[in-house]
Structure formats: C-alpha cells, structure tokens
Kinemage of the C-alpha trace (Angstrom):
@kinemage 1
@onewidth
@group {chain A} dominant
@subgroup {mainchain}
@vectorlist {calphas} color= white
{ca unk a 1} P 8.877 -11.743 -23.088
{ca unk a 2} L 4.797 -12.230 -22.858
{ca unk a 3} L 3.088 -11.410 -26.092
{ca unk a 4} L -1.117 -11.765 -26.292
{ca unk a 5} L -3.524 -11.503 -29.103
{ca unk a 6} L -5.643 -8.535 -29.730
{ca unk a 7} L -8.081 -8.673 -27.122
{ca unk a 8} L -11.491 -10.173 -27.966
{ca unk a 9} L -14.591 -8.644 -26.863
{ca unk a 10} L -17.503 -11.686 -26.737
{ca unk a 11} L -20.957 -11.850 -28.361
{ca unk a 12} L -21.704 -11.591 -24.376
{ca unk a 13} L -19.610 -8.359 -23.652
{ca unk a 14} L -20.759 -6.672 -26.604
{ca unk a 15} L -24.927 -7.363 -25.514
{ca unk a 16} L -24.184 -6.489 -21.886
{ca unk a 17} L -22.043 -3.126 -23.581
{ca unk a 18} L -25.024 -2.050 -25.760
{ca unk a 19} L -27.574 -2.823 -22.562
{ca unk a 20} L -25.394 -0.438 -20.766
{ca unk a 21} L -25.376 2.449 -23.583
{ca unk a 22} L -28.868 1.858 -24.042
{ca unk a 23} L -30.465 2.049 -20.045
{ca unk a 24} L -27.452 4.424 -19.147
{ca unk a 25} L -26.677 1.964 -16.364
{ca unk a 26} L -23.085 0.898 -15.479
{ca unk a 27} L -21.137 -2.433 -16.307
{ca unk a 28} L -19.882 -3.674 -13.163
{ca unk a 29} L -16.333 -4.939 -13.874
{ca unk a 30} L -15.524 -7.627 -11.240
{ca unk a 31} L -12.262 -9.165 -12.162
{ca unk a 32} L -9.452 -10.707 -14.315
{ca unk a 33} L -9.082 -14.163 -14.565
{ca unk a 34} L -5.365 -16.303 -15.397
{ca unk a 35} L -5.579 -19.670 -16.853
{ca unk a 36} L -3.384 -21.822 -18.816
{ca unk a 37} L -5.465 -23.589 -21.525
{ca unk a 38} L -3.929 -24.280 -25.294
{ca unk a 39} L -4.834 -22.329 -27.961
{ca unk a 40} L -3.562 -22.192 -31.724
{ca unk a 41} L -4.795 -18.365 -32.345
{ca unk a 42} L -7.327 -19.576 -34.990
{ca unk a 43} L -10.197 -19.921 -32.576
{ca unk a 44} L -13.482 -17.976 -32.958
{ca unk a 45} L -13.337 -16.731 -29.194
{ca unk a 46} L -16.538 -14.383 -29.918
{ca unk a 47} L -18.873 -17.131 -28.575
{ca unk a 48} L -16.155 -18.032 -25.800
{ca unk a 49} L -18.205 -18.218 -22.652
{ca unk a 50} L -14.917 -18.944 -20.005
{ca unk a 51} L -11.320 -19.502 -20.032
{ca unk a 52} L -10.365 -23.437 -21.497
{ca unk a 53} L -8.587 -23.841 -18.158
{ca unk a 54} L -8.949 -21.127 -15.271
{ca unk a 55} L -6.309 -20.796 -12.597
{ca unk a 56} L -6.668 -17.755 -10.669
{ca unk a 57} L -8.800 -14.924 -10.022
{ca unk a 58} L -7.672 -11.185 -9.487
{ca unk a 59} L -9.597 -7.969 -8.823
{ca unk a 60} L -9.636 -4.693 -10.847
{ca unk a 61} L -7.458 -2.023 -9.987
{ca unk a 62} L -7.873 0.359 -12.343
{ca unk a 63} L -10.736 1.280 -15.614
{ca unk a 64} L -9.366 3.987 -18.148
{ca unk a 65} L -11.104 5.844 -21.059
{ca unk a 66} L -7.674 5.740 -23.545
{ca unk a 67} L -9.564 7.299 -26.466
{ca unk a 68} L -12.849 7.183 -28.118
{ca unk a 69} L -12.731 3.688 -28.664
{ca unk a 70} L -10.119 2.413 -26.413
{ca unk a 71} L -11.069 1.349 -22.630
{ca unk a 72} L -7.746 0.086 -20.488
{ca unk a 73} L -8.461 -2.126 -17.376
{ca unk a 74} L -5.723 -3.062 -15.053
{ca unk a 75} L -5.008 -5.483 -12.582
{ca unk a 76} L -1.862 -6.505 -10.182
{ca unk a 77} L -0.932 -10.320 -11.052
{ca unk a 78} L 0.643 -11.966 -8.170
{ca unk a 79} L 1.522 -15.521 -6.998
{ca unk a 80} L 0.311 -15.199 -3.288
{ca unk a 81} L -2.386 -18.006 -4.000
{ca unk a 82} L -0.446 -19.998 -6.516
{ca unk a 83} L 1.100 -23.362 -5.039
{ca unk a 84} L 2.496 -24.319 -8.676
{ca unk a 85} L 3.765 -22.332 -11.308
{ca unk a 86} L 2.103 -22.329 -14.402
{ca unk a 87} L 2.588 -20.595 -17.908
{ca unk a 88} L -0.418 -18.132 -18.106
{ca unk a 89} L -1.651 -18.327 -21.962
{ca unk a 90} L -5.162 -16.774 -21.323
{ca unk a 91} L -6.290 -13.545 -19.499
{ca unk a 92} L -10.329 -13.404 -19.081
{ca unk a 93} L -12.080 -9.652 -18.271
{ca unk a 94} L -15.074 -10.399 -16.047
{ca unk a 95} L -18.319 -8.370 -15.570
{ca unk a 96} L -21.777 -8.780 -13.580
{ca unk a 97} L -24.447 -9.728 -15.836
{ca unk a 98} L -27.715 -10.664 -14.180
{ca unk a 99} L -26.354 -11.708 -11.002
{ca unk a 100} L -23.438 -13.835 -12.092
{ca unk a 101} L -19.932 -12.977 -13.338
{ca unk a 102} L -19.792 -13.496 -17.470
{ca unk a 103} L -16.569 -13.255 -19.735
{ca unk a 104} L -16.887 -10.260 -21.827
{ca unk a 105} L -13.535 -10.065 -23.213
{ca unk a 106} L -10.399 -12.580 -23.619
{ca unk a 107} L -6.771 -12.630 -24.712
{ca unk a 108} L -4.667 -15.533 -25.714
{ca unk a 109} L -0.611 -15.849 -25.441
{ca unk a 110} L 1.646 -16.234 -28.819
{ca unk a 111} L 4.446 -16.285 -25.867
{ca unk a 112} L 3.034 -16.474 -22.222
{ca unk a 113} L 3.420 -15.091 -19.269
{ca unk a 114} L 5.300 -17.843 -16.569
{ca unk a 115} L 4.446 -17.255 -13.311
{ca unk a 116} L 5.885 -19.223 -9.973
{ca unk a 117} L 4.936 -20.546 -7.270
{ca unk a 118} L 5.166 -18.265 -4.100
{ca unk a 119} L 7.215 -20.649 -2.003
{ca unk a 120} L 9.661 -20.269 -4.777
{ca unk a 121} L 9.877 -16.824 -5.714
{ca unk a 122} L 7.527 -13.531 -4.939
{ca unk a 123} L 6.404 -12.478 -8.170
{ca unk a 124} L 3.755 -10.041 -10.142
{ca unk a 125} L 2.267 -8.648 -13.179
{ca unk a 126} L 1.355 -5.368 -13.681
{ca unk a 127} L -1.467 -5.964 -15.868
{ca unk a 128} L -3.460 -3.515 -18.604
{ca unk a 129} L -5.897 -5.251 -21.441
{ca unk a 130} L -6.787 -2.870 -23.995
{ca unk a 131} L -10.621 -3.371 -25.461
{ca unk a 132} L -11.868 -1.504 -28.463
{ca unk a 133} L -15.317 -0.624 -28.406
{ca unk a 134} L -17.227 1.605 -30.289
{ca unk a 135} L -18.711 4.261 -28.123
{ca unk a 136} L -16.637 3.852 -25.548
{ca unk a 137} L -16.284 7.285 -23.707
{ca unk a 138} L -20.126 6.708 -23.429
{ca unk a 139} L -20.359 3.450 -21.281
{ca unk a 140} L -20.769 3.967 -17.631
{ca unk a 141} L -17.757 1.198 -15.537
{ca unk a 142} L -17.983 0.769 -12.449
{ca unk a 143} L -15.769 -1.681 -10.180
{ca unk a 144} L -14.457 -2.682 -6.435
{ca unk a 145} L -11.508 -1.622 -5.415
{ca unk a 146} L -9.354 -3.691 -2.862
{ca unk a 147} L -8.933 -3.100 0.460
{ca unk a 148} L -6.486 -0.015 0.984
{ca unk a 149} L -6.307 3.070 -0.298
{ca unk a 150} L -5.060 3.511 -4.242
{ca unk a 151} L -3.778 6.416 -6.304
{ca unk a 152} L -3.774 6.677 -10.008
{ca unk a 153} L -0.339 7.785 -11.770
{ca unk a 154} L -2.458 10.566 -13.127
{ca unk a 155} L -3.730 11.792 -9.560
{ca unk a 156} L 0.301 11.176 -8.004
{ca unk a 157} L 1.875 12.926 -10.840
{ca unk a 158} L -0.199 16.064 -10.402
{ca unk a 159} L 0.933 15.740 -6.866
{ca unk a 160} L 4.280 16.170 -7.554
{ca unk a 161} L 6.184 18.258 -9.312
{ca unk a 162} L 8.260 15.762 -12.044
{ca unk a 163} L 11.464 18.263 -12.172
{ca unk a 164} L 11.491 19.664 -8.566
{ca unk a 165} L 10.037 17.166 -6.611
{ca unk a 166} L 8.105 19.576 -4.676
{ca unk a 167} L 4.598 17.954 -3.517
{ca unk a 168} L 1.420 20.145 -4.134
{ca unk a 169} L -0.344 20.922 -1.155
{ca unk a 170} L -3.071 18.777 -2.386
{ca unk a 171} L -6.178 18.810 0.214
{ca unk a 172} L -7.098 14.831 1.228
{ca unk a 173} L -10.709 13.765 1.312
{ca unk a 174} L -11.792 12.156 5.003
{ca unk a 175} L -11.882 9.078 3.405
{ca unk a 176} L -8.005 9.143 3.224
{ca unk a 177} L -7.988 8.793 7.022
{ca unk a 178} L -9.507 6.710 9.302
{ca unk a 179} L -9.654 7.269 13.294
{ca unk a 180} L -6.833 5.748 14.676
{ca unk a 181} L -4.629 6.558 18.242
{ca unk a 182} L -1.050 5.851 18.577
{ca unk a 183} L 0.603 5.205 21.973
{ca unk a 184} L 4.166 4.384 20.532
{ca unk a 185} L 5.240 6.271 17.649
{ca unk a 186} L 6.803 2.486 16.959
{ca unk a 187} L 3.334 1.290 15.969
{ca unk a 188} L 3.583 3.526 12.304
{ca unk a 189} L 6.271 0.917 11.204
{ca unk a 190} L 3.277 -1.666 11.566
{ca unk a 191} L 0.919 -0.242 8.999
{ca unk a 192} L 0.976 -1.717 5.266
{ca unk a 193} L -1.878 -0.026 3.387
{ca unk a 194} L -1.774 3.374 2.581
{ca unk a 195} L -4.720 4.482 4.422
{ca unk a 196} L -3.463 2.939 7.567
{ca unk a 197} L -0.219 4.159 7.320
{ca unk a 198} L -1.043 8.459 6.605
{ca unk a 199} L -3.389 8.069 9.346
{ca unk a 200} L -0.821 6.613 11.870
{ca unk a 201} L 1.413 9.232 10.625
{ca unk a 202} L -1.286 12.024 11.244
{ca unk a 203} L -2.084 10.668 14.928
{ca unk a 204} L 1.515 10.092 15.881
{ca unk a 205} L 2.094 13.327 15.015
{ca unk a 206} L -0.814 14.323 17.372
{ca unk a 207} L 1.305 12.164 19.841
{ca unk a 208} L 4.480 13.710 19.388
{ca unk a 209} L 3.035 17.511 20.069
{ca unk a 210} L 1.399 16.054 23.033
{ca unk a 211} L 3.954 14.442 24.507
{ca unk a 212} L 6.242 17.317 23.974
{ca unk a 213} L 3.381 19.818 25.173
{ca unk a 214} L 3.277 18.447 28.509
{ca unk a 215} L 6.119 18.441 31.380
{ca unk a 216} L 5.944 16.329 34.416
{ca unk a 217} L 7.701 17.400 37.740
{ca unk a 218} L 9.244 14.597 39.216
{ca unk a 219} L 11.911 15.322 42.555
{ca unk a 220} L 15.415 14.085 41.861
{ca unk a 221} L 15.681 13.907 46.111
{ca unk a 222} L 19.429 13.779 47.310
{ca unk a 223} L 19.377 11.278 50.138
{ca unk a 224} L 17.418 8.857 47.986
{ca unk a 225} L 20.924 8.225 45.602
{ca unk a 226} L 23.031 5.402 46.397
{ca unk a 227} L 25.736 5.752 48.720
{ca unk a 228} L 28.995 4.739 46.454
{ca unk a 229} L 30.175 5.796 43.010
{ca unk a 230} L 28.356 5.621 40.318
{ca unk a 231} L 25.956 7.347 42.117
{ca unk a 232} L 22.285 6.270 40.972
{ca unk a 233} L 18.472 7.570 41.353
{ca unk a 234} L 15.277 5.373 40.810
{ca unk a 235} L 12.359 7.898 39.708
{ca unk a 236} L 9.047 6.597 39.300
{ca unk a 237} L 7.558 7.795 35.820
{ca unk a 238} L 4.456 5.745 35.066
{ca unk a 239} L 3.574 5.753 31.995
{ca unk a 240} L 7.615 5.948 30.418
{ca unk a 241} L 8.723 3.283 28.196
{ca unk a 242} L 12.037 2.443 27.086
{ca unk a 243} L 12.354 3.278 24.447
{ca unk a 244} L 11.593 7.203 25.232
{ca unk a 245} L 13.838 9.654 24.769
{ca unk a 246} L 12.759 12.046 27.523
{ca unk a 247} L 14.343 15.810 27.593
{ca unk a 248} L 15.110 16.732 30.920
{ca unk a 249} L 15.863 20.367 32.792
{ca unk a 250} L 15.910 21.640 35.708
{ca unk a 251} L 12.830 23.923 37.343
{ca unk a 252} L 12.759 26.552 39.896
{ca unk a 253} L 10.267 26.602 42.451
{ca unk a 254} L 8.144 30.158 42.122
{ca unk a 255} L 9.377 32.173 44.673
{ca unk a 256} L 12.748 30.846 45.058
{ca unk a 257} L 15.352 34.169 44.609
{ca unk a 258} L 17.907 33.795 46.904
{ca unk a 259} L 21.326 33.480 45.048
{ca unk a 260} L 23.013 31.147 47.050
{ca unk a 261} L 19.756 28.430 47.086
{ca unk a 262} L 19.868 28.926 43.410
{ca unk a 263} L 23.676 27.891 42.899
{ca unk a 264} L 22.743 24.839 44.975
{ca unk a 265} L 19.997 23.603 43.373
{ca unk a 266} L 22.321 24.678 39.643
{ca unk a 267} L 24.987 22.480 41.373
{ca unk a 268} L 22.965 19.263 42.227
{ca unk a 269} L 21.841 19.362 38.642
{ca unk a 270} L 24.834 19.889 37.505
{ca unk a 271} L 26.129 16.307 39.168
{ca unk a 272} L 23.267 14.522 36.592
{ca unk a 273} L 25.865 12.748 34.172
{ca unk a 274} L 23.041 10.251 32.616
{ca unk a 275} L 19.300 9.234 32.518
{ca unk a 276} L 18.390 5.916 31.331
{ca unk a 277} L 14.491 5.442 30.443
{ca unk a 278} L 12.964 2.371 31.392
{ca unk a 279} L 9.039 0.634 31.378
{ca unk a 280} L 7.713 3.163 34.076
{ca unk a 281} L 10.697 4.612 35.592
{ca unk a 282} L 14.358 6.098 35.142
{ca unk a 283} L 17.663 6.013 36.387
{ca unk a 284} L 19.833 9.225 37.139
{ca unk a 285} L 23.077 8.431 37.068
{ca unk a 286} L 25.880 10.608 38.962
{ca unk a 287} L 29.493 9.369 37.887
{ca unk a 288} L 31.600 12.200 39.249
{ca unk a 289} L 29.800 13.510 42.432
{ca unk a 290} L 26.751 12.970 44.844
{ca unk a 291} L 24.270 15.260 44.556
{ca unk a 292} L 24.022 17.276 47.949
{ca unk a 293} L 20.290 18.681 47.408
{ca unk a 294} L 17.095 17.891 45.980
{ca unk a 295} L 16.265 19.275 42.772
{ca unk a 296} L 12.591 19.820 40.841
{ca unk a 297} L 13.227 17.965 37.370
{ca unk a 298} L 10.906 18.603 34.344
{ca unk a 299} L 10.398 15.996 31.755
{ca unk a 300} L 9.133 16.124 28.423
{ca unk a 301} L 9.267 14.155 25.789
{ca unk a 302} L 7.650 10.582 27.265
C-alpha cells in the first residue's frame, strides 16, 4: 500500500496564498502532476520549484475546505496516457501564477504508488492531497473542471436517501442538459458523460410519448396477401425500423354500424397471427386463414 509524506506547501505556494488573501482574488488550481524521481525524505522541498522527474499531468476534480486549516484537492489518476508503468514517488499540486503553472505544494512516497501501463491493465487513483494552511477557509480556489458533468458525494448523498434509497426530487440547473434529439431510443446506450447521457434520457423520453401519441392508418387490403399458406402482407410504413415494436389494433371507419360489416371486418383481423417490423415496412402474417376483407389498421408505437 502507497504511503506519502506530509504534504509540503512551497516558499512559492505560500507567496501566491498570501497574494490571494491579501487582493481577495482567487488561486487558480490547474492540475496534479505524477513523477517518479528519488527522494530520501530529508530534502528541504520548501524551495522545490518542480517535480525531480515529471511523468504525467492530471486535472482537478475536486477543491474542499476540510477545516480551518485544512484544504483537500482531488484528482482521478489513470493510465490512459501511460505507455510504461512506472512507480509514482512524487505528486506535484499546480496553480497559475503570472501566466504560467508553478508548484505550490508537493508530496513524496515512503512506499509508492505503481501504476501500469494501459495496454497492460486499466488502472486509477482516486486521489486527495491534504494542505495545511493557515487561513484557509479565507482563500478564494478556483479550478477547470473536465469535460462532463460531475457531482460531489456531498451534493449525491443529499440526493438520496442513505437508508431508503428514495431520490429527492432535486430540481436540475439547465446546465445539466444540453439540446439534444433522439431518433432511436438505441442512441442513449451511446452516451458516456453524464450530461450527455440525462439529456438523451430526457429527449428519448420526449420520443417515446411521441411516438406513442401518434397512430398511423395504414389498410391491411385482402387481395393484396399471398395466395398460399402462410399467408403474408407487405405494408409500406416509412419511417419504421426494425427494431420497433409497433402496437397494432384494429379501427372502425366513422359511420360504419351495420352488425354484420362489423363481424367482417372483427374477422379479417382476427386472421392477423404476426407482424414483423422491418426498415420502412412490415409483414402481416396469416398462418391459419386468408383474410377475406380489408381492414383499417392503427399503429403506434414506431
């Protein structure tokens, strides 16, 4: 198991600190940095200026006041960019200081941290460095978050309920969604951030009520089925793919009344054994008998 040093805030993080606590401005985070340089632990790292032997770069995830005096920052650690494993014995905290990124705090392994290559084995860190500073609930972070959309444990957990399970009916900001259209209500599968993936789920749900909102009438006409057993019926239904799973029934004309038309029509429909959806049409199949009229089909669902 990893074990690091007490974290070492520099001569330069504790200038740019005070510069922030003194103009009220922010200290722009911008990332944690891996390397894999020696150290003994009796180095005077307060004048350290960079990592002995950088390897990789990762952004900030997450900046949290702990107490008074303790700040936490967190990162994700993975191998996606790393072509050779390597033991990590030195984690960097970067900020923006006059236009260039400057190490303001370090930590250095007693045990460290292997990490492999990604051809050999996925792997990642969930990351927190603790710095003390004095002051701390004072100074003003600020940092980039990745791509996607993130939660903090705090914000999910008051989400849900930890006994019940039972999520809040929490009200998202617009900035949870983004304007997206599904035609397939395959395409949610596709999405891999959590922004992309509510909203899919918000439009195809749009899609679904749509689709089952609206009814085509299609004619299932008698003399149009194939002659021999199975019987079968080509419909035209543009638009259909197939992977649909239509729901059809059987309409009535308005003004149709007369008992003995009805039972007809009840009896052709009756003949439908299957329908098989396919890219812009569908096949009625009749196993047992021919249908003798034409019938008015609805279809929803496609």
């Amino acid at each position: 198991m990893a074990n690091f040093r007490k974290t070492v805030v520099t001569n330069t993080g504790i200038s740019a600190i005070n510069n922030a606590l003194a103009s009220k401005q922010f200290l722009k985070l911008q990332s944690i940095k891996a390397g894999n340089g020696a150290y003994t632990g009796t180095e005077n790292l307060d004048n350290a200026t960079g990592l002995k032997s950088f390897k990789n770069s990762f952004p900030i995830k997450n900046v949290k006041l702990v107490d008074d005096t303790t700040v936490k920052i967190q990162t994700l650690i993975t191998n996606d960019d790393i072509t050779v494993g390597y033991d990590i014995t030195e984690y960097g905290v970067y900020a923006e200081i006059d236009g260039s990124e400057k190490l303001i705090a370090i930590a250095t392994a007693i045990n460290a941290d292997f990490i492999p290559s990604k051809a050999s084995s996925p792997a990642s860190i969930l990351l927190e460095m603790y710095l003390k500073v004095s002051r701390a609930s004072e100074i003003r972070f600020s940092y980039n978050v990745p791509e996607g959309v993130y939660a903090t444990t705090q914000q999910i957990e008051g989400f849900i309920d930890k006994d019940s399970g039972v999520i809040a009916e929490a009200v998202l900001s617009d900035g949870w969604l983004e304007n997206t259209t599904i035609t397939d209500i395959t395409e949610i599968g596709a999405k891999r951030t959590i922004k992309s993936a509510l909203s899919a789920l918000v439009a195809g749900l749009k899609f679904v009520v749509n689709m089952l909102s609206k009814t085509t009438e299609v004619w299932m006409r008698a003399n149009a089925f194939t002659q021999t057993a199975p019987y079968t019926l080509r419909i035209e239904m543009p638009g259909m793919k197939s992977t649909d799973t239509p729901i059809v029934s059987h309409l009535i004309n308005n003004g149709t009344t007369e008992a003995n038309t009805i039972k007809r029509l009840w009896k052709s429909y009756d003949c439908i054994d299957r329908i098989d959806t396919y890219d812009g049409y569908m096949i009625v199949s009749c196993f047992r008998k021919r249908p003798e009229v034409d019938v008015l089909l609805g279809v929803k669902g496609r």
